[in-house]
C-alpha positions as CSV (number, residue, x, y, z in Angstrom):
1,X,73.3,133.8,72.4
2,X,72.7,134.3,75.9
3,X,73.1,131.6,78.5
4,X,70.6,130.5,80.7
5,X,73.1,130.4,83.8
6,X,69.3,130.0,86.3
7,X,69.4,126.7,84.4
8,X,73.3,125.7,85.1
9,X,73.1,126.7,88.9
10,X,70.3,124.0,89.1
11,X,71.8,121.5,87.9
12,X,75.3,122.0,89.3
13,X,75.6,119.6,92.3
14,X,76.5,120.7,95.6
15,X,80.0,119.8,97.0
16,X,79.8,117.0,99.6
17,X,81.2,117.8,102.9
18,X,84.8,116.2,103.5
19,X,83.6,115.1,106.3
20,X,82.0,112.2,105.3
21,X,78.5,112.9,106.7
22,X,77.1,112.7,103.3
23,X,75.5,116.1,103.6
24,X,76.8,118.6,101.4
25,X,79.3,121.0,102.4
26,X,76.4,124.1,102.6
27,X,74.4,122.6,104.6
28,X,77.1,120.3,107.1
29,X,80.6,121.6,108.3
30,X,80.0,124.8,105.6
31,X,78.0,127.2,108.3
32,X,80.4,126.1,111.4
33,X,83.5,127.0,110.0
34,X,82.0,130.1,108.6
35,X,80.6,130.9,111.8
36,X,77.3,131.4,110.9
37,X,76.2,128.7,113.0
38,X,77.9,126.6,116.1
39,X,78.3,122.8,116.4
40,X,75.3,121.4,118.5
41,X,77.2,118.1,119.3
42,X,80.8,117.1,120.0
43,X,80.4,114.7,117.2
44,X,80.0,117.7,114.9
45,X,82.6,119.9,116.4
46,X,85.1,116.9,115.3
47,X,83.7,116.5,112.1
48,X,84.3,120.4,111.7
49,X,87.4,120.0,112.9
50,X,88.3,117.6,110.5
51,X,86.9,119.7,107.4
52,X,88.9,122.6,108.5
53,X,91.9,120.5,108.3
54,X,90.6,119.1,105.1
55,X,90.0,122.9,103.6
56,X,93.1,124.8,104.8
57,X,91.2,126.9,107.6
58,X,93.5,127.0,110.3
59,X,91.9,129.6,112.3
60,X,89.2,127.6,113.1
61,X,91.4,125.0,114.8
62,X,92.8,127.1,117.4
63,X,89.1,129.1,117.9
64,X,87.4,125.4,118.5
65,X,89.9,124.4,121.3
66,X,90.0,125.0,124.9
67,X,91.9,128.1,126.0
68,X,95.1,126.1,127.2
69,X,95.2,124.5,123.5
70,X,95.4,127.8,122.1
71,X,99.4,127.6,122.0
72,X,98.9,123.5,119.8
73,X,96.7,125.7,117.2
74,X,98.7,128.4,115.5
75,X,97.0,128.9,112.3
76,X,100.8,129.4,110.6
77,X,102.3,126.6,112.3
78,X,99.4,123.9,110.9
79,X,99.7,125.7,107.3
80,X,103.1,125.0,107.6
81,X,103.4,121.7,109.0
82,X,100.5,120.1,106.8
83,X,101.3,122.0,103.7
84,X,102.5,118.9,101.9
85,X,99.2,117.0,103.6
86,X,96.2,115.9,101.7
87,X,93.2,114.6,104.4
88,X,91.2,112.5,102.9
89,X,88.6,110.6,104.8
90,X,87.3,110.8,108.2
91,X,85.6,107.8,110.2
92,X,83.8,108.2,113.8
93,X,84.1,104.9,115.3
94,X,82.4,105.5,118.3
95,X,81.2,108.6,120.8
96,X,79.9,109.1,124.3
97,X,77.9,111.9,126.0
98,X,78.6,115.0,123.7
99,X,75.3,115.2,123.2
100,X,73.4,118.7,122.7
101,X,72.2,118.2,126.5
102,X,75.5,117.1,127.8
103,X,78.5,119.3,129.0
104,X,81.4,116.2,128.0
105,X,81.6,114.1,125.5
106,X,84.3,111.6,123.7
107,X,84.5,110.8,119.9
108,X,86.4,108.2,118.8
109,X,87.9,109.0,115.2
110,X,89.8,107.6,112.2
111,X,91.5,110.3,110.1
112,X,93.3,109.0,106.8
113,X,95.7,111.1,105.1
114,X,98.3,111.1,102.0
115,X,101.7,112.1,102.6
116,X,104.4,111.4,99.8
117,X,102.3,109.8,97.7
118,X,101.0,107.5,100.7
119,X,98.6,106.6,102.8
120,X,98.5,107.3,106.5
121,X,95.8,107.3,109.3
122,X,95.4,108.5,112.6
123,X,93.1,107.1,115.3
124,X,92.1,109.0,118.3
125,X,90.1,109.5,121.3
126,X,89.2,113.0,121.6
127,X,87.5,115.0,124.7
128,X,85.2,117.9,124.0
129,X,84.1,120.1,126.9
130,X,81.1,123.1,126.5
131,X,82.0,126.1,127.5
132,X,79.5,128.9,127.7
133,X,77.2,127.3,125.5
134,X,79.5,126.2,123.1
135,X,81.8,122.8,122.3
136,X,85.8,123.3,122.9
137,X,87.9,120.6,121.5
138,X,89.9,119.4,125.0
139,X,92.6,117.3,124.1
140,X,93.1,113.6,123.2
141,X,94.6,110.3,123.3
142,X,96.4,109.1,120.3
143,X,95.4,105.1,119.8
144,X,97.6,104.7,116.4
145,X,99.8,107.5,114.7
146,X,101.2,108.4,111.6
147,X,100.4,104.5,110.6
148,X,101.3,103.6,106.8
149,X,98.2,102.3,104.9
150,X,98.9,100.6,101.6
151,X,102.2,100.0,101.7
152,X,102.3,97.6,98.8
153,X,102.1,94.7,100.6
154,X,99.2,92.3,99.9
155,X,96.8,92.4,103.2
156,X,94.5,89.1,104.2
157,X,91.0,89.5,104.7
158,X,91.9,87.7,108.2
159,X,95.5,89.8,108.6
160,X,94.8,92.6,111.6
161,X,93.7,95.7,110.6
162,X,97.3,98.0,109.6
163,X,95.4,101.2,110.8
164,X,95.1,99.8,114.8
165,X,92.2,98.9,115.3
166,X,92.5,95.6,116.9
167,X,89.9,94.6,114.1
168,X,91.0,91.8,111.2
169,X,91.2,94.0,108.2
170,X,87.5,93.0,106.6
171,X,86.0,94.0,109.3
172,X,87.6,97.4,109.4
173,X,89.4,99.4,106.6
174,X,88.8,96.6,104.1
175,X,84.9,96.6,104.0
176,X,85.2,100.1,102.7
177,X,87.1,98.9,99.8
């Protein structure tokens, strides 16, 4: 009997992007890291960024940074050091400039992680620069590292935020739940 495979590609669903934009992965952070295309925002530069982390492709880290970064970036040291690291949601909180007309911008991000069978987040304020045409991650500001989300305590809807935010916790990581 042979097998209509035409039939099973169409209905297979693409893979959503793990960067949350709700795009699939083909048609989002896919062509970027690839390099088949190049970030027209700083917003998607991070949201790249973030997939690379997500996917395992180191290289792309250290080729999206400025050229001072390079040495931060070694596509080794990250497979090593997050080997045992599962990222699994990214939230932009807020962004300024980094706009295909601009030459600067800032995104403001939540990235939650699991890490021995917990959860962790890390919120920062990252720079982008364009350089030649294209975005450069340019460093950051870390607002709340490494933080434990989940921990088995019971959280109030009024109780602050545990990820940092300065937000009561339904207003932040507890509306998504």
């Amino acid at each position: 009997m042979q097998m209509n495979t035409h039939h099973l590609l169409a209905q297979a669903k693409p893979r959503p992007c793990p960067c949350g934009s709700g795009l699939s992965f083909g048609s989002c952070c896919g062509p970027l890291l690839e390099g088949t295309s190049r970030p027209q925002t700083a917003e998607a530069l991070m949201r790249s960024r973030f997939t690379a982390f997500a996917t395992g492709r180191y290289a792309y880290l250290q080729q999206t940074v400025i050229p001072s970064l390079y040495d931060k970036f070694i596509p080794d040291d990250l497979a090593r050091s997050t080997r045992h690291v599962r990222w699994t949601r990214l939230e932009i909180e807020g962004r300024e400039a980094g706009t295909a007309n601009d030459i600067q911008g800032t995104v403001i991000f939540s990235a939650r992680y699991e890490h021995n069978n917990r959860q962790h987040i890390v919120r920062e304020r990252s720079r982008f620069e364009k350089r030649e045409g294209a975005w450069l991650y340019a460093g950051g500001h870390l607002l709340a590292e490494n933080q434990v989300v989940g921990t088995g305590r019971s959280i109030g809807r009024n109780t602050p935020c545990p990820c940092g935010s300065g937000k009561k916790y339904k207003k932040c990581c507890g509306k998504h739940r």
